[in-house]
BAFI-3210 file (N, C-alpha, C; in Angstrom, 3 decimals, decimal comma, padded with zeros to 6 digits):
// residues 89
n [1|2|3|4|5|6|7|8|9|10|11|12|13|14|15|16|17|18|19|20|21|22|23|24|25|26|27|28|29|30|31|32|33|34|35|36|37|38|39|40|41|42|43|44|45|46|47|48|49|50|51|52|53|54|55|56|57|58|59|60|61|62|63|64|65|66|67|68|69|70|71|72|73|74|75|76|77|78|79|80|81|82|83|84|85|86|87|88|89]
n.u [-006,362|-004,839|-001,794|-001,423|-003,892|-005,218|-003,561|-004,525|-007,042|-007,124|-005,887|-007,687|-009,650|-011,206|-013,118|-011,671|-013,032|-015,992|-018,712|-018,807|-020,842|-024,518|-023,635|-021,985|-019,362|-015,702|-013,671|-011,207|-011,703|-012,222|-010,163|-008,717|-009,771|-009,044|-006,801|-006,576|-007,321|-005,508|-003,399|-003,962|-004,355|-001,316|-000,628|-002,006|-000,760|000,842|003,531|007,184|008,990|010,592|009,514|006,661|007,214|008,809|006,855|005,268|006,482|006,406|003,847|002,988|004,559|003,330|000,713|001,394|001,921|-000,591|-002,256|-000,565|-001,303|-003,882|-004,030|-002,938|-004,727|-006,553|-008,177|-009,962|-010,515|-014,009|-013,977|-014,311|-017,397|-018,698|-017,406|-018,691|-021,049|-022,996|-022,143|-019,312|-018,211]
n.v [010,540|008,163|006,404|004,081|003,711|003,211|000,465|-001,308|-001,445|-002,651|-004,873|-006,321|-006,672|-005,066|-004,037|-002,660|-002,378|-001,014|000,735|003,678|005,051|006,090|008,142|006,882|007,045|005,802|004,551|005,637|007,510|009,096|009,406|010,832|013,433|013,719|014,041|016,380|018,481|018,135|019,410|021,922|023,263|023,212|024,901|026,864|026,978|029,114|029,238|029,313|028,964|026,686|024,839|024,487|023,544|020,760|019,720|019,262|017,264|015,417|014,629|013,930|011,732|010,369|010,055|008,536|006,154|005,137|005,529|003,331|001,200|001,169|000,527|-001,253|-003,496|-003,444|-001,130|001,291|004,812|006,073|006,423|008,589|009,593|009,095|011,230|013,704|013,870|015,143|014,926|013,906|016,106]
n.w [034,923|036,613|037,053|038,722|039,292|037,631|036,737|038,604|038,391|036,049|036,177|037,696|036,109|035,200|032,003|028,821|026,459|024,420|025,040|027,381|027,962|027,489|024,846|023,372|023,875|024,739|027,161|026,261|024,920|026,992|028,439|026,395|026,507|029,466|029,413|027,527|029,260|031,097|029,626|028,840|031,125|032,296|030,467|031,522|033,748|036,787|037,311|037,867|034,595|034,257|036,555|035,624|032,957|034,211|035,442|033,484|031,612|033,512|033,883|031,447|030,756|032,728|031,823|029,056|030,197|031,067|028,871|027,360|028,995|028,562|025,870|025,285|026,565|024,543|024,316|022,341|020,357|019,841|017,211|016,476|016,108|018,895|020,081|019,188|020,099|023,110|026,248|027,799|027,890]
ca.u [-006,296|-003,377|-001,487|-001,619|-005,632|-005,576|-003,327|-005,182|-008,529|-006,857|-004,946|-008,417|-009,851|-011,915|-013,023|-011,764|-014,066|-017,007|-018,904|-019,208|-021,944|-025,493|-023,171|-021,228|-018,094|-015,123|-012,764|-010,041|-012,236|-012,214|-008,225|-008,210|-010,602|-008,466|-005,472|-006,561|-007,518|-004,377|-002,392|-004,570|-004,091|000,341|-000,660|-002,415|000,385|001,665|004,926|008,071|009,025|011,294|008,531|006,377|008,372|009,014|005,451|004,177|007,095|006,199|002,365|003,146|005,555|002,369|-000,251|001,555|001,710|-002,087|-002,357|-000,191|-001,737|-005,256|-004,400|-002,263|-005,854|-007,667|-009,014|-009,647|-011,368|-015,108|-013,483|-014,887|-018,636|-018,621|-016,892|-019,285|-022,314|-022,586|-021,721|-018,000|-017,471]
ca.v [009,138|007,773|005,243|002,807|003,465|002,274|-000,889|-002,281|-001,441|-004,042|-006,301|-007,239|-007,596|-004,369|-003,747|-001,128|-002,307|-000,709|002,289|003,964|006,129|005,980|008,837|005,635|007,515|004,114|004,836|005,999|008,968|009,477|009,250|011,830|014,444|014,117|014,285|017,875|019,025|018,453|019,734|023,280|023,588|023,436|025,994|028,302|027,293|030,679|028,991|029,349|027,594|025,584|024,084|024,101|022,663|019,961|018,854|018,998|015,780|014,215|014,613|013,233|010,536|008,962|009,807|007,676|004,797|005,012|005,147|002,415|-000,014|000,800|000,001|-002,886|-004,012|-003,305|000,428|002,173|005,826|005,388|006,407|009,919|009,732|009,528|012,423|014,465|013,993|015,776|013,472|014,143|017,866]
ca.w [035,255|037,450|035,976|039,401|039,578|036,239|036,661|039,328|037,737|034,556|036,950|038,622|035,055|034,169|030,425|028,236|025,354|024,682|025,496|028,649|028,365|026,443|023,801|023,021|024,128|025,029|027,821|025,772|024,746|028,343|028,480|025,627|027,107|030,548|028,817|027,092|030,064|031,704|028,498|028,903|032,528|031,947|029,698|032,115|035,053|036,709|038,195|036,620|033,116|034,692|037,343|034,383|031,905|035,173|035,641|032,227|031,739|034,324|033,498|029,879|031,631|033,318|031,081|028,215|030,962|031,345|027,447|026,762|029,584|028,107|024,523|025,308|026,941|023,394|024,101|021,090|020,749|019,401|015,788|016,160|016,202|019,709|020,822|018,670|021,106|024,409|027,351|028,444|028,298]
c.u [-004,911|-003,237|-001,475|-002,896|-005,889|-005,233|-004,261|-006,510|-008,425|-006,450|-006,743|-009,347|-011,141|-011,686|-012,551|-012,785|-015,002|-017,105|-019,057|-020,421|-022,988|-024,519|-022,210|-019,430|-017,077|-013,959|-011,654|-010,889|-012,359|-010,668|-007,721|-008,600|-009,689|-007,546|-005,429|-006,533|-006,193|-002,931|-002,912|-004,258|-002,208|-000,106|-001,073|-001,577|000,996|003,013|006,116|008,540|009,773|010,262|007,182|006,413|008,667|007,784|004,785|005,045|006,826|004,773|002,082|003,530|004,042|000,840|-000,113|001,740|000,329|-002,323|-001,886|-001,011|-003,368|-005,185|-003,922|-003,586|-007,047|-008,240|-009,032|-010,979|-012,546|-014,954|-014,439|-016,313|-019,531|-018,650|-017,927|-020,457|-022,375|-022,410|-020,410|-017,437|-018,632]
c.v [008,841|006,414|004,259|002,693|002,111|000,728|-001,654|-002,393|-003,019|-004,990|-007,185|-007,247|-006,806|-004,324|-002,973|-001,242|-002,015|000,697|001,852|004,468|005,841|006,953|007,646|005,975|005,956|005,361|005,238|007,842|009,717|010,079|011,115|013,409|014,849|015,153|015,962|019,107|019,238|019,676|021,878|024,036|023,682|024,465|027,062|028,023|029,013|030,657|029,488|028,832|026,756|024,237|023,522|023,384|020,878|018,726|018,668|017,857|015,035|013,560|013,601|011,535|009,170|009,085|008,721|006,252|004,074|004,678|003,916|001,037|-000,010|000,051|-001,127|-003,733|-004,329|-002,118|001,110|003,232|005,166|006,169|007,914|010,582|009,550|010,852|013,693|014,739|014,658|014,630|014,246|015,114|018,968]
c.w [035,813|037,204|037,274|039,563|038,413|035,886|037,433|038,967|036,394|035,410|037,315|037,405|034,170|032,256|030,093|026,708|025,883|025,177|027,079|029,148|027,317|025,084|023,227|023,039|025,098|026,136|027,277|025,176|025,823|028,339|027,918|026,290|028,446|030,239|028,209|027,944|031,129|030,844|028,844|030,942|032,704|031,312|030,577|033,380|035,283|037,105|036,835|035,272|033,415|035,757|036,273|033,465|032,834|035,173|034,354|031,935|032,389|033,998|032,411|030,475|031,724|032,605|029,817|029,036|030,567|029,500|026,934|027,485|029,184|026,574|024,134|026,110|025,917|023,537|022,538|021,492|019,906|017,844|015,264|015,869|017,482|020,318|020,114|019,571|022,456|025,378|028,416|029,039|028,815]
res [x|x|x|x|x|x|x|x|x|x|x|x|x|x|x|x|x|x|x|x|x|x|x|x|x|x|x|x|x|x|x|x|x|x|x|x|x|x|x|x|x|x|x|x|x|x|x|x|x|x|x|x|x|x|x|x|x|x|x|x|x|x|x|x|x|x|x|x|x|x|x|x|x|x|x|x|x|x|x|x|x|x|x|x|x|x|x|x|x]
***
């Protein structure tokens, strides 16, 4: 998720309550799922640890943007009975 997709998605007055999907998975279960996926992919980088080390800050940087402007909206995950169902992954 890219943290200016995301403002302008809230600026013009999208929800983050609620599910997304019949699995009753909420946009922040979305967030999280990205978010792992980005965390595992720094992990399998082949660049150096310095370029590495570079982008996985920056990554963090604007993923806690995106996190903070969803939960300052009311996002919350679906309290873990969600993410249990197939849907996301």
């Amino acid at each position: 998720m890219e943290a200016d997709t995301v403002g302008r998605c809230l600026a013009a007055g999208a929800s983050v309550q609620g599910s997304i999907n019949r699995q009753g998975q909420t946009i922040l279960d979305l967030f999280v799922v990205e978010h792992a996926a980005m965390i595992e992919s720094a992990l399998e980088h082949k660049g150096s640890p310095q370029d590495v080390t570079r982008l996985y800050v920056e990554q963090q940087e604007a993923a806690f943007q995106v996190m903070r402007s969803l939960v300052d909206k009311g996002a919350v995950l679906s309290a873990g009975t969600a993410v249990l169902k197939p849907g996301l992954r």
